[in-house]
C-alpha positions as CSV (number, residue, x, y, z in Angstrom):
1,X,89.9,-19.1,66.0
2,X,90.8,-16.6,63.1
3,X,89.1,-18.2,60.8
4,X,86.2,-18.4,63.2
5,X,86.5,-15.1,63.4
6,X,87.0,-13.8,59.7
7,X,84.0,-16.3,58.9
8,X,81.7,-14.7,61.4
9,X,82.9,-10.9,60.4
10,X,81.9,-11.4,56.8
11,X,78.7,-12.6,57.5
12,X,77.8,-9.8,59.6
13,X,78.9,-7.4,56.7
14,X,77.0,-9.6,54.4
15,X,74.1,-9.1,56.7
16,X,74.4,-5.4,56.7
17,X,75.0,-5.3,53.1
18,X,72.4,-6.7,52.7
19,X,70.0,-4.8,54.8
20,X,70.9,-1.3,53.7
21,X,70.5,-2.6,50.2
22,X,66.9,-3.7,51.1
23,X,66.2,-0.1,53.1
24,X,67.8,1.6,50.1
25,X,65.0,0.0,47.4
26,X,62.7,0.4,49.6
27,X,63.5,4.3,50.1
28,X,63.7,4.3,45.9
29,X,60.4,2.7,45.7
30,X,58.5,4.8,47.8
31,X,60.5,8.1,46.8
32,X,58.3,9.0,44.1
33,X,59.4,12.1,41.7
34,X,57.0,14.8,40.8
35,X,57.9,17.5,37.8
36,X,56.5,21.0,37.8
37,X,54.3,20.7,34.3
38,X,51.9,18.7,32.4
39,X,52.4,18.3,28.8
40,X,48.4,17.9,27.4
41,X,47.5,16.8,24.2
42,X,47.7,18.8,20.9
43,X,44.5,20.2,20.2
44,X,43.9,20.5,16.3
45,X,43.8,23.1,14.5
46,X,46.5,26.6,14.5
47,X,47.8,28.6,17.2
48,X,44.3,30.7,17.6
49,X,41.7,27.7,17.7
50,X,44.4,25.7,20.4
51,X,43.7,29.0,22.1
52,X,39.9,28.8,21.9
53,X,39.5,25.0,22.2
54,X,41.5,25.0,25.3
55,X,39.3,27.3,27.1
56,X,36.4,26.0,26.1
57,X,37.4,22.5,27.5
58,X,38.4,24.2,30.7
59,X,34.7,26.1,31.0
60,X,32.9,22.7,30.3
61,X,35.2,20.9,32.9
62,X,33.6,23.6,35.3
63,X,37.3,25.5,35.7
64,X,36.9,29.2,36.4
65,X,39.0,31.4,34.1
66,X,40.0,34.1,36.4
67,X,43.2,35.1,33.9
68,X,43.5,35.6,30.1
69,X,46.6,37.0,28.4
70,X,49.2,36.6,26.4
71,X,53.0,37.1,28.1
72,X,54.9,37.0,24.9
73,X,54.6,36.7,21.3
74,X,53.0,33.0,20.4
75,X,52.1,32.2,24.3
76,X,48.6,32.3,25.7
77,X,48.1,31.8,29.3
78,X,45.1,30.9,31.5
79,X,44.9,31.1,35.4
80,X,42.0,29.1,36.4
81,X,40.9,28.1,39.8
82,X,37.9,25.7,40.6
83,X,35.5,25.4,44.0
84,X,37.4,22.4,44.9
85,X,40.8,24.3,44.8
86,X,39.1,27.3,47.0
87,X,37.2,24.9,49.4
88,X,40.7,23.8,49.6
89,X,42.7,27.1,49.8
90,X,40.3,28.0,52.9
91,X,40.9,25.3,54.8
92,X,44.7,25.9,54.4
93,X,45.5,29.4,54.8
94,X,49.6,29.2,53.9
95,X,48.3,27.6,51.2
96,X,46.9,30.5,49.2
97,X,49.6,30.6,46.4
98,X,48.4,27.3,45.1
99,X,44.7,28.9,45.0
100,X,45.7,29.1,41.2
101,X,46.4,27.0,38.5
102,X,48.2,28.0,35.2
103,X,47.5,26.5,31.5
104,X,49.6,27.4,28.7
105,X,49.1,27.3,25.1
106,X,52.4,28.0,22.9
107,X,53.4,28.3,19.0
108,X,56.5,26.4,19.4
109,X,57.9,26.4,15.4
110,X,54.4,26.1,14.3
111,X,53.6,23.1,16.6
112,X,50.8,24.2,19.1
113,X,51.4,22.7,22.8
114,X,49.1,22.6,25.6
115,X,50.5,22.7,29.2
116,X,49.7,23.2,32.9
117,X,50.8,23.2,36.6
118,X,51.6,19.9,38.0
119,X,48.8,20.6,41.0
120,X,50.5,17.8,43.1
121,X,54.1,19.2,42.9
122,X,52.5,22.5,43.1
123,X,50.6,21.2,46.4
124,X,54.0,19.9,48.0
125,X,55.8,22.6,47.0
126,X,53.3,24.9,48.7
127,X,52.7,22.7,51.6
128,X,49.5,22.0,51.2
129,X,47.9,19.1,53.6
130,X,45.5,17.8,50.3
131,X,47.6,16.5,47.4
132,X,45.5,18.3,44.6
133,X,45.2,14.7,42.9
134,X,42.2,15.0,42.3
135,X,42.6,18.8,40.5
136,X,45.3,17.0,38.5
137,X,42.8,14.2,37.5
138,X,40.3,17.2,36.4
139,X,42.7,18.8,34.7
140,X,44.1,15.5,32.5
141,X,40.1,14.5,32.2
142,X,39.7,18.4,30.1
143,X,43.6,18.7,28.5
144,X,44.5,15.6,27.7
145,X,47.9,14.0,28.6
146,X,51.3,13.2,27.3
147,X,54.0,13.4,29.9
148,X,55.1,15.3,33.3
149,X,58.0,17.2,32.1
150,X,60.3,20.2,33.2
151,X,62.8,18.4,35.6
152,X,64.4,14.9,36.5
153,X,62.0,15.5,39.3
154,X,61.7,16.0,42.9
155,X,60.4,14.2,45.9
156,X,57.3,15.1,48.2
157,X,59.8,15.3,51.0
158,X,62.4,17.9,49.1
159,X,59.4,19.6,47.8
160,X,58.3,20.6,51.1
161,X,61.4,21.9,52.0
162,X,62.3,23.0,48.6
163,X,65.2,26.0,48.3
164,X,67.6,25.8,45.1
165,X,71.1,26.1,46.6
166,X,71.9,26.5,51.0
167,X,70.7,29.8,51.8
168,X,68.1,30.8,49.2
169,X,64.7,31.4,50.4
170,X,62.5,29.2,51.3
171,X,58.4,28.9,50.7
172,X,58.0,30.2,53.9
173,X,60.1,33.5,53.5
174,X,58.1,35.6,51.4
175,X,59.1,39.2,50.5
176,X,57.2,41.8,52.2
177,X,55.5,44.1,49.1
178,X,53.9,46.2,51.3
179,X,51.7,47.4,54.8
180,X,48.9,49.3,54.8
181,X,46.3,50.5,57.6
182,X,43.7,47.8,56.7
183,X,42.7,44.9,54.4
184,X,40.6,47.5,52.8
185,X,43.5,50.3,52.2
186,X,45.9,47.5,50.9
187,X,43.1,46.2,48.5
188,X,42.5,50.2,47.5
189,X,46.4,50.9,47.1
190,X,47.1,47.5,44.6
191,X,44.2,48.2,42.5
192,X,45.2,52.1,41.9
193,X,48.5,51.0,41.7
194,X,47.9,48.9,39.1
195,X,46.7,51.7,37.0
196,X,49.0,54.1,38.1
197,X,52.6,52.2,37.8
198,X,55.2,52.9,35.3
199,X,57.0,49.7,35.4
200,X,54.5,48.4,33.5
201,X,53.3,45.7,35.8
202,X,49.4,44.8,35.0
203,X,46.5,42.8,36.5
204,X,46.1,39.5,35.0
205,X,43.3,38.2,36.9
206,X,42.1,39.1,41.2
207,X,40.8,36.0,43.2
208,X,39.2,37.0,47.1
209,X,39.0,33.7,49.3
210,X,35.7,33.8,50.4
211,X,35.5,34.3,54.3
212,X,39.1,35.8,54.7
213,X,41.0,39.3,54.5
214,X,42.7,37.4,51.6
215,X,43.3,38.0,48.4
216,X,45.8,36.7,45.8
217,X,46.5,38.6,42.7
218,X,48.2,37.4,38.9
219,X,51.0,40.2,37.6
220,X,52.1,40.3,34.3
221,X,55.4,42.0,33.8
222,X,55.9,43.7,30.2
223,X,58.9,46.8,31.1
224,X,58.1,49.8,29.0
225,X,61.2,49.9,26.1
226,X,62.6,47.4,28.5
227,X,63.1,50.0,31.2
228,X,64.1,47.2,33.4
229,X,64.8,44.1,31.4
230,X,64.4,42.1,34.6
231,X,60.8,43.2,35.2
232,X,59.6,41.8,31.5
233,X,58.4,38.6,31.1
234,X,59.4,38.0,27.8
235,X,63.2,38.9,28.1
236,X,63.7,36.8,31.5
237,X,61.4,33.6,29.8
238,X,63.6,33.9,26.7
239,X,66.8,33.2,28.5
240,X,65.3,30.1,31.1
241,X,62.6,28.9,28.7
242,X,65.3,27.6,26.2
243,X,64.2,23.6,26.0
244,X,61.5,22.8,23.4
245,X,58.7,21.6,26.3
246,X,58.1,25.3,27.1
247,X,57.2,26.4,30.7
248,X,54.7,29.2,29.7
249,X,52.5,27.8,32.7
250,X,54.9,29.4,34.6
251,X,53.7,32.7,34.6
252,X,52.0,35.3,36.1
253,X,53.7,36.0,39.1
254,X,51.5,35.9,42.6
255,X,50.6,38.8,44.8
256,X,49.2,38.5,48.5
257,X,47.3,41.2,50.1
258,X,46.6,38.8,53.5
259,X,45.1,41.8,55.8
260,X,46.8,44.6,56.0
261,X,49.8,43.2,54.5
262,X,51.5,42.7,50.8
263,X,53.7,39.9,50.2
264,X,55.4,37.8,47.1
265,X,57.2,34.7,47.3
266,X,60.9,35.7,46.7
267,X,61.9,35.2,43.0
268,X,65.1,32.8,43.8
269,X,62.3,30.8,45.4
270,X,59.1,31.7,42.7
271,X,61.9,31.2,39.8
272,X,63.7,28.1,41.1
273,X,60.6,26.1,41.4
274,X,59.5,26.4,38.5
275,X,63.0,25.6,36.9
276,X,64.7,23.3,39.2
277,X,66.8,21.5,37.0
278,X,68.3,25.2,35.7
279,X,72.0,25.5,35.6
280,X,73.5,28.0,38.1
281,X,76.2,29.6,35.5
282,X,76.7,28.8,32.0
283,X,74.5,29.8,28.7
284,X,70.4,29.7,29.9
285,X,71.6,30.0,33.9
286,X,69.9,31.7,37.0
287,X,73.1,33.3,36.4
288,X,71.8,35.1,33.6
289,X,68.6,36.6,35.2
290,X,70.2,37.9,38.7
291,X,68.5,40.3,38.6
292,X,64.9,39.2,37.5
293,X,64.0,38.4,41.8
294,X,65.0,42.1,42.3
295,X,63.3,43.5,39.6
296,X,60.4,41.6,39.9
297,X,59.8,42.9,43.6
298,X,60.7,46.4,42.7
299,X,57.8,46.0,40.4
300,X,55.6,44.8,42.6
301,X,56.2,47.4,45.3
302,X,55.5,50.1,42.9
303,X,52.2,48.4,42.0
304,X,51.5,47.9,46.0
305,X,52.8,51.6,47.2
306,X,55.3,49.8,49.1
307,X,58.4,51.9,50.3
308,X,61.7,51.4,47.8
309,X,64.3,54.1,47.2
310,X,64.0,53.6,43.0
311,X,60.6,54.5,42.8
């Protein structure tokens, strides 16, 4: 009768060994990673003609270039959106940060690279119904492609409900920038604040979705004599953009005016997604830039007139 019974028990552990091994392949198989950037092919030629080339093949690949600049020494940046991504945008109206997609072109020791926005992780991310695969595929067809790059990757599922450590923000737990009387006062309010602030926060490119009191807007951040060294690009992407695959396609920062109101994805959110696999403390941490998300709102406010006791 023991044995019996010892016999039976290890089959039905077998059994169940078994059968979470099965589920637990079966979970890896389908739990495909995604990474936050595309590395492109190397255009020929120097720093300058990557710069020109990779515009060019984004104008023939019928991208719109809504956003031109230059963040930092030896980094080029283009915001481009497309009428697939705004057909898409206005079907999905929490969807609006995604309206934009980034391509970066960096000096990296006299190497050129070409890089962009993962759409798909970008789509998840953002919580987008539509995958973006086939903006990803437009954007390989123009750029070329080498490898997804800038973390060990993340899941669809974790995307979705993506937050860097318990109790950091969330994609749905924006800041609020700003509220105004109207659409039309909030619009009026950025765009003088845009000339008007001394943070030195500027207007890298304006995109309306058509049909909607929506509009999402780029913001470069370049601090006057590092007034704030938080509310510079170039000092906060010097300490997190450390690995040799660079992250330029990270930048500008988003903007909502959604009717009457101003809004920005929180930085510990905005940051983190873009940098996933950063350390918390250590040399190149989050630690490092605490206080890039509170600089970086402070900025914004003073671009969108919204209320803040240092400005």
């Amino acid at each position: 009768m023991e044995f019996s019974f010892r016999k039976s028990t290890f089959k039905i552990l077998a059994f169940v060994s078994v059968f979470l091994v099965s589920i637990s392949s079966s979970y890896a198989a389908d739990a495909k990673l995604y990474k936050p950037f595309v590395m492109a092919k190397t255009p020929a030629g120097d720093f300058k003609a990557a710069v020109a080339s990779t515009k060019a093949a984004l104008l023939k690949a019928k991208f719109k270039v809504v956003g031109d600049h230059s963040p930092y020494k030896n980094t080029h940046v283009f915001s481009v959106t497309n009428n697939t991504i705004i057909n898409i945008v206005k079907k999905e109206q929490s969807g609006v940060y995604g309206a934009i997609q980034r391509v970066s072109v960096s000096n990296v020791k006299g190497k050129v690279q070409v890089a962009f926005t993962n759409p798909q992780y970008m789509a998840y991310a953002y919580r987008f119904k539509n995958d973006f695969k086939s903006v990803r595929s437009a954007l390989i067809a123009a750029l070329g492609y080498q490898k997804d790059f800038g973390a060990e990757g993340l899941t669809e599922k974790k995307l979705r409900d993506y937050n860097y450590a318990w109790g950091m923000e969330e994609f749905d737990e924006p800041d609020e920038i700003a509220e105004h009387n109207s659409y039309k006062a909030a619009i009026a309010a950025v765009e003088q604040g845009f000339k008007t602030n001394k943070v030195g926060a500027y207007k890298v490119y304006r995109v309306d979705i058509p049909g909607k009191n929506v509009t999402i807007y780029g913001v470069g951040l370049k601090s006057p004599k590092l007034f704030n060294k938080f509310q510079d690009d170039g000092y906060v992407m010097g300490i997190i953009d450390f690995t040799n695959d660079k992250h330029a396609a990270h930048l500008p920062y988003e903007m909502v005016v959604n009717g009457k109101n101003v809004e920005a994805l929180n930085g510990r959110f905005r940051i983190a997604i873009g940098f996933p696999d950063l350390s918390m403390a250590g040399e190149n941490s989050f630690m490092n830039i605490m206080g890039a998300p509170g600089g970086i709102i402070k900025a914004l406010k003073a671009v969108a007139g919204g209320e803040d006791d240092d400005f």
